[in-house]
C-alpha positions as CSV (number, residue, x, y, z in Angstrom):
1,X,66.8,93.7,142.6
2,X,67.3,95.1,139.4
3,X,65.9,92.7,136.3
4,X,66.6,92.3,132.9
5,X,65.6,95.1,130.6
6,X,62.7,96.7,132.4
7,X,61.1,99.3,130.6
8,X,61.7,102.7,131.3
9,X,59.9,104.5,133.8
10,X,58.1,107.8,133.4
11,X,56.5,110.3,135.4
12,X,54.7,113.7,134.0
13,X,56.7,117.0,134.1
14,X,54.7,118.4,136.8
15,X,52.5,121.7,135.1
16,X,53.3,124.4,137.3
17,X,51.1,127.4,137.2
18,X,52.4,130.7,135.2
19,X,53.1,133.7,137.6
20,X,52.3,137.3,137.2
21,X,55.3,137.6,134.8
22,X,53.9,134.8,132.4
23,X,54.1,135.3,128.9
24,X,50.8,135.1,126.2
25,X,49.5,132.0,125.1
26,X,52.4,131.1,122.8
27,X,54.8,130.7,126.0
28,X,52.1,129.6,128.7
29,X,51.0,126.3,127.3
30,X,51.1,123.2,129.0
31,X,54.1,121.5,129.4
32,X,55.0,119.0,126.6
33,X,54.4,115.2,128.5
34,X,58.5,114.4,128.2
35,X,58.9,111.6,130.8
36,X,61.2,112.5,134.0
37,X,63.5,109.8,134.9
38,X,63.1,108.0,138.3
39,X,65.9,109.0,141.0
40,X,67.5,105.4,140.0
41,X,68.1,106.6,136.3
42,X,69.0,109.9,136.7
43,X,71.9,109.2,139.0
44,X,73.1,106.4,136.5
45,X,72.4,108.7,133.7
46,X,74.6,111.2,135.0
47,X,77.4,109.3,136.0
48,X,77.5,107.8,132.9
49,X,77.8,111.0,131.1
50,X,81.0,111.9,133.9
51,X,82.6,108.3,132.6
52,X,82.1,109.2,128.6
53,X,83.5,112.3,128.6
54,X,86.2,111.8,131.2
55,X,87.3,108.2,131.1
56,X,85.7,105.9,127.8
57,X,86.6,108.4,125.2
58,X,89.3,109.8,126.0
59,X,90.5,106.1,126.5
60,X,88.8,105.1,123.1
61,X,86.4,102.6,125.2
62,X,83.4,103.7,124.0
63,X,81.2,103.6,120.5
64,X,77.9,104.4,119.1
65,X,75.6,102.0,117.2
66,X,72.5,100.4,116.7
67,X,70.6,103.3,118.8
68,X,72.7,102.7,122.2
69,X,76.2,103.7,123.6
70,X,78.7,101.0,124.7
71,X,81.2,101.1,127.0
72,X,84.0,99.4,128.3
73,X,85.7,99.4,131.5
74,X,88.8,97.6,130.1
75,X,90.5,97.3,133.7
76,X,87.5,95.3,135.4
77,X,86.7,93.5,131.8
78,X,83.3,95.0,131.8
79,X,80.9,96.2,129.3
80,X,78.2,98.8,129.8
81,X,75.1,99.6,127.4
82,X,72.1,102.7,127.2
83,X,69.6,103.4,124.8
84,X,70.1,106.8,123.3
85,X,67.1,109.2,122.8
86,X,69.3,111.7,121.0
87,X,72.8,111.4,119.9
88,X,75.1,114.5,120.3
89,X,77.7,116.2,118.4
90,X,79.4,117.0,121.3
91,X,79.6,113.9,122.8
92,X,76.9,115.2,125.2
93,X,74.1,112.8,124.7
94,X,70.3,111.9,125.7
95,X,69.7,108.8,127.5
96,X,66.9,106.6,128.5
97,X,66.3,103.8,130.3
98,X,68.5,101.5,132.6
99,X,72.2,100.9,132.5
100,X,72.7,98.0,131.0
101,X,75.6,95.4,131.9
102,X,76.6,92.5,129.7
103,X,76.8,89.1,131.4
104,X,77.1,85.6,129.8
105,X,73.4,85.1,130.5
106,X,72.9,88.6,128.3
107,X,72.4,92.1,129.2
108,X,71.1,93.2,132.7
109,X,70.2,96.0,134.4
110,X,72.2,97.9,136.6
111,X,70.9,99.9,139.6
112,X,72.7,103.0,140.6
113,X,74.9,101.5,143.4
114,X,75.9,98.7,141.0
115,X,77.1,100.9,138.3
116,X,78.8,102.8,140.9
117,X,80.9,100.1,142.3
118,X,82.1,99.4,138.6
119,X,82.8,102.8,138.6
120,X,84.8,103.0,141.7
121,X,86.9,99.7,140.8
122,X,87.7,101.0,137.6
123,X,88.9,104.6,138.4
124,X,91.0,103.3,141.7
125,X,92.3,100.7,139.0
126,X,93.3,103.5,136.4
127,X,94.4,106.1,139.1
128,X,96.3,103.7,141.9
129,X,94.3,105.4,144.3
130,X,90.8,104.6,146.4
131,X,88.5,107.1,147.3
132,X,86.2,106.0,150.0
133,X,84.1,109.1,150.0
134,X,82.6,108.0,146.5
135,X,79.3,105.8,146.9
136,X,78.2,107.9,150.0
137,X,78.4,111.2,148.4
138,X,76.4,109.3,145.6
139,X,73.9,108.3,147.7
140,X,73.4,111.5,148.8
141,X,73.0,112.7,145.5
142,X,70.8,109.7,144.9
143,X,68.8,110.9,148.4
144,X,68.5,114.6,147.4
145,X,67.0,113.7,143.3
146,X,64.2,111.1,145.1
147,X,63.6,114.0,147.5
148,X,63.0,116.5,144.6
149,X,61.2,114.3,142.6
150,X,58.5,113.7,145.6
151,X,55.7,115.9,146.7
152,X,56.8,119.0,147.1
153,X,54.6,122.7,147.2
154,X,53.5,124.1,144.4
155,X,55.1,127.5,142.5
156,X,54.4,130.0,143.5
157,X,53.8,133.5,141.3
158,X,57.1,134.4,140.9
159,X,58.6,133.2,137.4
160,X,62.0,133.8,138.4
161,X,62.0,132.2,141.5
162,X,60.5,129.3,140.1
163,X,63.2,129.2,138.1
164,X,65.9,129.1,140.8
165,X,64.0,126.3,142.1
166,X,63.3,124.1,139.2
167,X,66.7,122.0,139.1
168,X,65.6,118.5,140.6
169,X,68.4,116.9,138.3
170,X,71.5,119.4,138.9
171,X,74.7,119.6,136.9
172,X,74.5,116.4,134.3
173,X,78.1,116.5,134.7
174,X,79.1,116.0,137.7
175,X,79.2,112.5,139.3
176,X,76.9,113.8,142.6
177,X,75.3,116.8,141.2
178,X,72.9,116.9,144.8
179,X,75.1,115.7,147.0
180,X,74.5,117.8,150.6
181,X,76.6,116.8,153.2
182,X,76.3,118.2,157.1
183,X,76.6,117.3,160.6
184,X,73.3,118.4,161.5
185,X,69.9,120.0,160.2
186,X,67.3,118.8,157.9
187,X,68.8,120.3,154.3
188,X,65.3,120.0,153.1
189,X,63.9,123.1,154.8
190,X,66.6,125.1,153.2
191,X,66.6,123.7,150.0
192,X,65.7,125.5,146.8
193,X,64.0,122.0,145.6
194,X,61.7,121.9,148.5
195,X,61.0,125.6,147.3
196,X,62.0,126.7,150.4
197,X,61.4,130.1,151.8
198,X,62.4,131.0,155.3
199,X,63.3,134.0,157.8
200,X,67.2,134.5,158.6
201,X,67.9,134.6,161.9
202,X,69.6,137.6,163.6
203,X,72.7,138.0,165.9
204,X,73.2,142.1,167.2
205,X,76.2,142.5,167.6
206,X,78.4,145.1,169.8
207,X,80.0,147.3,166.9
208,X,83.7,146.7,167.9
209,X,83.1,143.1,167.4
210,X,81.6,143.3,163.6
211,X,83.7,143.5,160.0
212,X,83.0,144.4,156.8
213,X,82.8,146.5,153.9
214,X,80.7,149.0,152.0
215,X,80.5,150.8,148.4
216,X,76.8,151.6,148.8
217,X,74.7,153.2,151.3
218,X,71.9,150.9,150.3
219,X,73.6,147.7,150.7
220,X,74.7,148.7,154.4
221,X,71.0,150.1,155.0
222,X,69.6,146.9,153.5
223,X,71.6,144.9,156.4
224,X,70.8,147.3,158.9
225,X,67.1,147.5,157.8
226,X,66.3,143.6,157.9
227,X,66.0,143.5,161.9
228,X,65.9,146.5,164.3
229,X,69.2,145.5,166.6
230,X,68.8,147.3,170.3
231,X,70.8,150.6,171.1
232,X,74.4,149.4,171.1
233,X,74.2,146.7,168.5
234,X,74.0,146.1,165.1
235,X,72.5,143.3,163.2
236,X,74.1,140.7,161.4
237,X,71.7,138.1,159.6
238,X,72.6,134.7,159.6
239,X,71.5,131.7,157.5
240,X,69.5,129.5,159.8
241,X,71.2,126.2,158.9
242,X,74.4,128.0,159.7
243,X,73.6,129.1,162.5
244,X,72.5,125.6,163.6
245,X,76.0,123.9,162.2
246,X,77.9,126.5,164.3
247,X,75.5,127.3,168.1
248,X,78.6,125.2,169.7
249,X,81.4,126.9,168.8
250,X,82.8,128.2,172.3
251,X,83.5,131.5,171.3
252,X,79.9,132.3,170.8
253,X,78.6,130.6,173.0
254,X,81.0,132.6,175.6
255,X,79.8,136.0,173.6
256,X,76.5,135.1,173.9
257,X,76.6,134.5,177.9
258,X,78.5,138.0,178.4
259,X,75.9,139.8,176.5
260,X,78.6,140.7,173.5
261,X,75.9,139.0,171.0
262,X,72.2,139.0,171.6
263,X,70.6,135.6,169.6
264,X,67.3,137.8,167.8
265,X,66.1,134.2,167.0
266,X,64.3,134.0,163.2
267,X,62.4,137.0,161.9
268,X,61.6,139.3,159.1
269,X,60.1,138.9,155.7
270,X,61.0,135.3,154.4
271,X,64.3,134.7,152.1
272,X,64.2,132.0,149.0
273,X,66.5,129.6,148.4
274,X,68.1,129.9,145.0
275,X,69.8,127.5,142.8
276,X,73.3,127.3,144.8
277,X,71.0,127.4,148.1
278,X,73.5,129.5,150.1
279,X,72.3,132.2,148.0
280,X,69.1,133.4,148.6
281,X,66.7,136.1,147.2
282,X,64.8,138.9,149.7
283,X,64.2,142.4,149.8
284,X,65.7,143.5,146.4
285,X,69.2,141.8,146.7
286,X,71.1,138.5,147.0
287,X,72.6,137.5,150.4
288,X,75.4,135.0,150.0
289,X,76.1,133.5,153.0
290,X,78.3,130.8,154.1
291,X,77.2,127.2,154.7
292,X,79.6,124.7,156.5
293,X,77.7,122.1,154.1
294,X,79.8,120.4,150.5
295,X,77.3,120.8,148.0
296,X,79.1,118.5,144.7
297,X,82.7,119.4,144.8
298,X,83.3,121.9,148.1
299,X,82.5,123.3,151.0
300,X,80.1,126.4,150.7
301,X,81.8,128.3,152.9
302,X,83.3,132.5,152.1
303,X,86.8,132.4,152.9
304,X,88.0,135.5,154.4
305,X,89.4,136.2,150.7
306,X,86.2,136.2,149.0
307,X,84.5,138.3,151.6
308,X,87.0,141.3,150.9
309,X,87.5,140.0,147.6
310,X,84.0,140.5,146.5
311,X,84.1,144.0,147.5
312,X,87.5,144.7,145.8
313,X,86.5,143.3,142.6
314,X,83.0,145.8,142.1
315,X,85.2,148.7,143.0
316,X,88.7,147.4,140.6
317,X,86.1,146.4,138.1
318,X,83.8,149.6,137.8
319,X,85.5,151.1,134.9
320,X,85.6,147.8,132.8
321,X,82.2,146.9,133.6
322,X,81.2,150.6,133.0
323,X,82.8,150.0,129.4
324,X,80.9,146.6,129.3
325,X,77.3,148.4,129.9
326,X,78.4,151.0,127.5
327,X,79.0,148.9,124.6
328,X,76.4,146.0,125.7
329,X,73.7,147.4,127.2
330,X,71.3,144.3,127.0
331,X,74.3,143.2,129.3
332,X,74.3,143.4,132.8
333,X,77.3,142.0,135.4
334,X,75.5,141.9,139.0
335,X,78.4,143.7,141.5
336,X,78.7,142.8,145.2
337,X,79.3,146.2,146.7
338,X,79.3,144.9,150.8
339,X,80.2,141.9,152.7
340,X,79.6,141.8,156.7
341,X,80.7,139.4,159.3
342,X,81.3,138.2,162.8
343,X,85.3,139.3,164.6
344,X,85.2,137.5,167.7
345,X,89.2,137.7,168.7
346,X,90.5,133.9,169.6
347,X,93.2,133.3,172.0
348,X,95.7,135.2,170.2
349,X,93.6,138.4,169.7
350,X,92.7,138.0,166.0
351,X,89.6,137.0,164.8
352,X,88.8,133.6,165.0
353,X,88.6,132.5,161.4
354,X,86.0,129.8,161.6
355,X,83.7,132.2,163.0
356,X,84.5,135.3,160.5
357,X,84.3,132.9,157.6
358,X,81.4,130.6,159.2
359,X,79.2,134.4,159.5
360,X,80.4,136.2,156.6
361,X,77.8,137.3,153.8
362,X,78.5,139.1,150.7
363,X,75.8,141.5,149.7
364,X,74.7,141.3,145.7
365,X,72.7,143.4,143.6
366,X,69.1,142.7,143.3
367,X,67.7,142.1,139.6
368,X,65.0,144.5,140.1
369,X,67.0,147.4,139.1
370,X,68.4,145.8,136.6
371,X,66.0,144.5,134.0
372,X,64.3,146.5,131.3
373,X,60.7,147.4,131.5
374,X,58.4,144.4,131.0
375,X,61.5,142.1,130.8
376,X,61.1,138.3,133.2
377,X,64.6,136.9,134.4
378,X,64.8,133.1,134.3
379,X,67.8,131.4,135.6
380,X,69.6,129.8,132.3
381,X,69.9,126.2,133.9
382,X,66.4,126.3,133.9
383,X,65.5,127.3,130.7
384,X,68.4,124.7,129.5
385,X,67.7,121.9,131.5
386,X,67.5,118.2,130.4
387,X,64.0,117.6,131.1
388,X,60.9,120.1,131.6
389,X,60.5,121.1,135.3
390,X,59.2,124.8,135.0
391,X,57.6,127.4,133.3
392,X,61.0,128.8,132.6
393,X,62.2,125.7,130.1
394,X,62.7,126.3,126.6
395,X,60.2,124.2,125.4
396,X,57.9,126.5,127.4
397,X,59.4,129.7,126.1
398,X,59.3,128.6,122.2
399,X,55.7,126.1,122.9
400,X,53.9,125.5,119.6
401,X,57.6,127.3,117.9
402,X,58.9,125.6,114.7
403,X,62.2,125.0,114.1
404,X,63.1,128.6,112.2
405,X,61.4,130.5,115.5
406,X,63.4,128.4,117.2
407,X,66.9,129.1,115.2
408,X,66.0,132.9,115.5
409,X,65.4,132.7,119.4
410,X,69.0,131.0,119.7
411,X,70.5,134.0,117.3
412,X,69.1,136.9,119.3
413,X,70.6,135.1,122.3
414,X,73.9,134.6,121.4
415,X,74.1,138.0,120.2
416,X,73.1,139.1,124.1
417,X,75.4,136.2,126.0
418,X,78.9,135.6,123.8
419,X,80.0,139.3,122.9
420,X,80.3,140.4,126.1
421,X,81.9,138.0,128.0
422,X,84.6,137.6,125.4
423,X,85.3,141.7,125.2
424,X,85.5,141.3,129.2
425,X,88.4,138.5,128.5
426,X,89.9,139.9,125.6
427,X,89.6,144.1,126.2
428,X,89.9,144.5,129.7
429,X,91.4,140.8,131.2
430,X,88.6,139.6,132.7
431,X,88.1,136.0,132.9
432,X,84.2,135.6,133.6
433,X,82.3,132.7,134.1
434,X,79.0,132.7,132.3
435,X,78.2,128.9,133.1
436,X,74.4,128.0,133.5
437,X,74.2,129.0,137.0
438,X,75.8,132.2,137.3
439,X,73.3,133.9,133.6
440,X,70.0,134.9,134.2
441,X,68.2,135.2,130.6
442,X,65.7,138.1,130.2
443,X,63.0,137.5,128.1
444,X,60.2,139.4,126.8
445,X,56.7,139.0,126.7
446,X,57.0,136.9,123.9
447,X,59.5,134.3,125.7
448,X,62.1,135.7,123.4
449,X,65.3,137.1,124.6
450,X,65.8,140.0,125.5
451,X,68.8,140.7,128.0
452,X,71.0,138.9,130.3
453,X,72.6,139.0,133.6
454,X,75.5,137.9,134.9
455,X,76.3,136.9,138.6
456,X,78.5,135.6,141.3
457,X,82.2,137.6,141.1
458,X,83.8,134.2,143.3
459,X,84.5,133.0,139.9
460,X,85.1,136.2,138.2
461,X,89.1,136.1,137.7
462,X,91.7,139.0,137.0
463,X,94.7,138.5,134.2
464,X,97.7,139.3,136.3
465,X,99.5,140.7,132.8
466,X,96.6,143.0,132.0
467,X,95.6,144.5,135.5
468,X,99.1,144.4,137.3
469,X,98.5,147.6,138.2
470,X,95.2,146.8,140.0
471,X,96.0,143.8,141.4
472,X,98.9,145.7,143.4
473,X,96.4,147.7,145.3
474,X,95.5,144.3,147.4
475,X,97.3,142.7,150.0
476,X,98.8,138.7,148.1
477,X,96.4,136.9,149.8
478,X,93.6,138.5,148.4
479,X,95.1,139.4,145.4
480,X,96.2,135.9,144.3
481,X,93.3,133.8,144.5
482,X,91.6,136.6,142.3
483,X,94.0,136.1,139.4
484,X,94.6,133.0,136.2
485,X,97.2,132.9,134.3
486,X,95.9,133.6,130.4
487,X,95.8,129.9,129.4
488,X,93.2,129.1,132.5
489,X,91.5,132.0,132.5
490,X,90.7,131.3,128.8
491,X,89.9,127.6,129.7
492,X,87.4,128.8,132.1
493,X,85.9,131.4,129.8
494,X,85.4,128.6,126.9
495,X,84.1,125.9,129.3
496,X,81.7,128.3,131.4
497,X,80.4,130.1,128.0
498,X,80.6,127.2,125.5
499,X,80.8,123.6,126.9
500,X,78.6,124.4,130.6
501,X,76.6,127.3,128.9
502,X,76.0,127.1,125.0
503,X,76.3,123.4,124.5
504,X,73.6,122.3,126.9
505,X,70.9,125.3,125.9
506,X,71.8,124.5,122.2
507,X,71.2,120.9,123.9
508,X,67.5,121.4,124.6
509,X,66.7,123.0,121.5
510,X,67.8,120.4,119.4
511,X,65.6,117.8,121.3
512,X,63.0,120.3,120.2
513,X,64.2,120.0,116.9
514,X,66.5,117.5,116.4
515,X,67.6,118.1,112.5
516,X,68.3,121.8,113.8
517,X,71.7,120.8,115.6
518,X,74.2,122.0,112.8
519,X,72.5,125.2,112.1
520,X,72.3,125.8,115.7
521,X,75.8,125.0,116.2
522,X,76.8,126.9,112.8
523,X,75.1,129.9,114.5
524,X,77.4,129.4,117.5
525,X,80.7,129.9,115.2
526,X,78.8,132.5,113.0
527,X,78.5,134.5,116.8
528,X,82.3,133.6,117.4
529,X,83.4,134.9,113.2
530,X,80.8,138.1,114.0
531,X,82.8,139.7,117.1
532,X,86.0,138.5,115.3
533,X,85.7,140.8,112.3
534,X,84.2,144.0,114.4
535,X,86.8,143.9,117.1
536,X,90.0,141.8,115.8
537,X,91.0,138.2,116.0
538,X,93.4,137.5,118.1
539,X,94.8,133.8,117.8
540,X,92.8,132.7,121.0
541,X,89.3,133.3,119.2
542,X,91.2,131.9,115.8
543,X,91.7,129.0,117.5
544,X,88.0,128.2,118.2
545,X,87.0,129.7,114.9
546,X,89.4,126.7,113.7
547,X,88.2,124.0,115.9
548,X,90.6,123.6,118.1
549,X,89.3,121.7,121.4
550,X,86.9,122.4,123.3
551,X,88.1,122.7,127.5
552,X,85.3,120.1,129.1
553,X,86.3,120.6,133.5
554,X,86.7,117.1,134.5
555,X,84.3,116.6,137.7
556,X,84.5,112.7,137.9
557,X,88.1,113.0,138.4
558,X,88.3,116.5,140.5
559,X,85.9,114.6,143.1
560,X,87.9,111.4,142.3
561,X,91.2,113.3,143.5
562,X,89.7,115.5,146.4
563,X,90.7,118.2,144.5
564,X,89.4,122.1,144.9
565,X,87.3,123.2,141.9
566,X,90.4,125.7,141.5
567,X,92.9,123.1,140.8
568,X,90.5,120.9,138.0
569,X,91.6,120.0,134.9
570,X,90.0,119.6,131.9
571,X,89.1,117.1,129.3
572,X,89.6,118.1,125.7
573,X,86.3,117.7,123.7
574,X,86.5,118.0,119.5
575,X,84.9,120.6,118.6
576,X,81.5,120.9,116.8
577,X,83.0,124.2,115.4
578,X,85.6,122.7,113.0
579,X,85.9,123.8,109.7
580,X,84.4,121.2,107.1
581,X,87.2,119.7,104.6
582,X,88.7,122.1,102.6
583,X,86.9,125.2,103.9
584,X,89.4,128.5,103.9
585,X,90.9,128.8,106.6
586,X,91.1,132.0,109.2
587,X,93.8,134.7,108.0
588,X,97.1,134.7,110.3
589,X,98.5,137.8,109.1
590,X,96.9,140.5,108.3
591,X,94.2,143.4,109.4
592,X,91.5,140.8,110.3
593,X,90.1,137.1,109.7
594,X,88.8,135.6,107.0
595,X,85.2,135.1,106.1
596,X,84.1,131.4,107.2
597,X,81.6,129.9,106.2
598,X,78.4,128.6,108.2
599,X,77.5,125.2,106.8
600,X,78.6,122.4,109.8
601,X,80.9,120.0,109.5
602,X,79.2,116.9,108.3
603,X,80.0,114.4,111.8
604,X,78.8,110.8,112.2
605,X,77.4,109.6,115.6
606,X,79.4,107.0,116.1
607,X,82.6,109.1,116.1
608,X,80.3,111.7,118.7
609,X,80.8,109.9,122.1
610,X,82.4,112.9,123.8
């Protein structure tokens, strides 16, 4: 039982040891001793941040003051209290401590599943309808944080993949950031916060009964290569847990008896787990595979679209990506030139789909070919996250920095992640999304950075009004999920790259430094003016050089309403980049914008609670 005002627990960052790509002494010092919450707290912490943003401020339920953040669930007639360790201009603040609910005898803790069941009353209050699926998919969230925050082995050598493998916390926005839910297997011994490595198993399968796809010789050699298949066969790797969720399936279990598919069982060199654990890292590439498992929002699964569509978007895309390298060469978009999957024909002689999608893997490029000489890839959730869990956090990278080091690593890297991704939008119509997950940051030897990476084309979208002409090369149903309409696709590009992305690395710098927050953010817009008066302005970009919103994607109420990440709307955040009072506005006519000016907007906490 939870009791009144406990202090808040704390546990060491755990020191993991730097790998063969470490930087000098500068980025290899120890970890700073920033408490790690307990299992309780972070779950209460990050549902608390889904309720803010989605639900209390919107609603004007919420307020700053006296060190602490109150809200009010108006529809239950209750009010909630946390301590704040930073406040945000954003919205997006630090907390610490225990939840705290007021009741006549005074404030009381709340555990997790307390908070939750306010939670749950209040949004089947506001929405009319009850979602029974809530508290156990926060319990499993709840599960998979206490399992990361156990013993688990130490890193290994391998910066990067320590990186992929750091996130014990997950998305601070999403109401079950670790939620893993499956009918069978132990999601431990796959998962990238057990630092799991592993062999694939290996189905050979008669040619006839195989799909796929290939724009490069090495990507089909590389799935070839993994597991000599016997005269008359060729391999298809499978992820283990998959492999275990789908032995039963009567189709192949029948193909297995004729002698259609031979079972190779586990073998070759061992795969890691990365960050979205279907994903995992071996011999130079990326395989992606399916996983009949909902990780947060949906079931990890390639639909038959994505398989083909992956392919179809490295071969549409070459020449805009080509143009993309050209002008940004620090930039680097990872393609997906093969996918490869099971065709077992089903009663009526097509493949059955729950076996073509259940097998399918998409083949992406490794980062090996890449990076620049001497340059380290980190995965930009890690170097971004809340607390320090690796090598790869920012308070590693800059250890020992003072706040105009600091202010100069954040320049040079805005210069490497924002230009690109908005010439892809606004010069060729691509819609990419750059959230924390899908960058890699490339840093020197020096921690500082030095090139990025993106990945993961599934939520790379086309705009049907600039790339008509390409999009009528595919058949509709591959075509379609591959497009957004502009307003969307823009939605997506400013949440991914400013809200997911730029707001929570600019996040962890400023609990660095916490008088740095306006400069960093005024370097955000100075970023945003930069590319505006080399390559136009067009009234999208003028719009956030103004201030206008900020797109926040609203995952409390997604899950809420069982809706597909595709169909999620967004919450509309103030903007950190609005112009101060009486600050000259951006041209609307004319060859280009006006000059702004960098000072930030003078904002006051309590008005911050976004």
């Amino acid at each position: 039982m939870p009791q009144p005002h406990p202090a808040p627990s704390a546990r060491p960052a755990p020191a993991a040891p730097p790998g063969h790509h470490a930087p000098p002494a500068a980025g290899t010092a120890p970890l700073p001793a920033a408490p790690l919450p307990t299992a309780e707290e972070a779950v209460c912490h990050t549902l608390l941040n889904c309720l803010l943003r989605e639900v209390a401020t919107p609603e004007q339920q919420s307020d700053v003051t006296d060190g602490a953040v109150r809200i009010r669930l108006p529809r239950r007639g209750v009010h909630l209290r946390v301590r704040l360790r930073r406040a945000s201009l954003l919205g997006a603040h630090r907390f610490t401590g225990p939840v705290l609910e007021e009741r006549p005898e005074g404030w009381r803790a709340l555990g997790w599943r307390e908070l939750a069941e306010h939670v749950r009353a209040e949004l089947t209050l506001r929405t009319g309808v009850p979602n029974d699926e809530f508290l156990d998919q926060l319990a499993s969230s709840h599960r998979g944080v206490q399992a990361g925050l156990g013993a688990r082995p130490a890193a290994g050598g391998d910066r990067y993949l320590e990186s992929e493998q750091a996130l014990l916390f997950g998305h601070r926005f999403h109401p079950a950031p670790k939620s893993r839910s499956a009918e069978r297997g132990d999601w431990r011994a796959y998962a990238p916060e057990s630092r799991a490595a592993f062999q694939l198993r290996h189905l050979a399968v008669r040619p006839d009964l195989l799909a796929g796809e290939s724009l490069d010789r090495d990507a089909t050699d590389l799935l070839d290569g993994l597991r000599p298949a016997p005269a008359g066969y060729r391999a298809l790797p499978v992820h283990p847990w998959q492999y275990e969720l789908l032995r039963d399936h009567p189709l192949l279990r029948r193909a297995l008896a004729r002698g259609d598919l031979l079972d190779l069982g586990p073998g070759g060199e061992p795969f890691t787990a990365t960050a979205s654990v279907r994903t995992l890292h071996g011999a130079g590439a990326f395989l992606k595979f399916s996983l009949n498992v909902r990780i947060t929002n949906c079931l990890r699964k390639n639909a038959a679209y994505e398989l083909t569509g992956a392919v179809a978007l490295t071969r549409l895309l070459a020449p805009a990506l080509d143009d993309l390298a050209r002008r940004f060469p620090a930039a680097t978009v990872l393609r997906e030139p093969a996918f490869r999957t099971l065709a077992l024909p089903g009663a009526d002689g097509r493949p059955d789909l729950a076996l073509y999608e259940g097998f399918g893997l998409i083949v992406r490029e490794g980062v090996e070919r890449a990076l620049r000489p001497g340059v380290t890839p980190l995965l930009a959730a890690a170097v971004a996250d809340e607390y320090p869990t690796s090598s790869a956090h920012i308070s590693r990278l800059l250890a020992g920095a003072g706040p105009q080091e600091a202010l100069d690593w954040w320049r040079g890297y805005l210069r490497l992640l924002v230009p690109p991704v908005l010439a892809a939008y606004f010069d060729h119509g691509v819609a990419l999304e750059p959230h924390l997950q899908n960058v890699l940051i490339g840093v020197d030897a020096a921690g500082r950075p030095a090139q990025v990476l993106f990945r993961d084309l599934e939520g790379t979208k086309l705009l049907p009004d600039r790339n008509a002409a390409l999009l009528a090369r595919l058949p509709p149903e591959v075509a379609g999920p591959m497009t957004y309409g502009p307003q969307r696709g823009w939605d997506r590009v400013v949440y991914c790259l400013l809200v997911n992305h730029v707001a929570e690395l600019l996040a962890a710098l400023a609990d660095l430094h916490p008088s740095l927050e306006p400069a960093l953010w005024a370097a955000v817009r100075r970023t945003l003016r930069d590319h505006a008066d080399e390559h136009g302005c067009p009234p999208r970009l003028r719009g956030l050089l103004a201030g206008v919103p900020l797109p926040a994607k609203a995952n409390l109420l997604t899950r809420w309403e069982r809706k597909a990440d595709r169909e999620a709307g967004y919450i509309r955040l103030p903007s950190p980049l609005a112009l101060p009072p009486g600050a000259a506005r951006p041209a609307t006519r004319g060859a280009g914008p006006a000059r702004l000016p960098d000072r930030h907007p003078t904002r006051t906490p309590a008005r911050s609670t976004r």
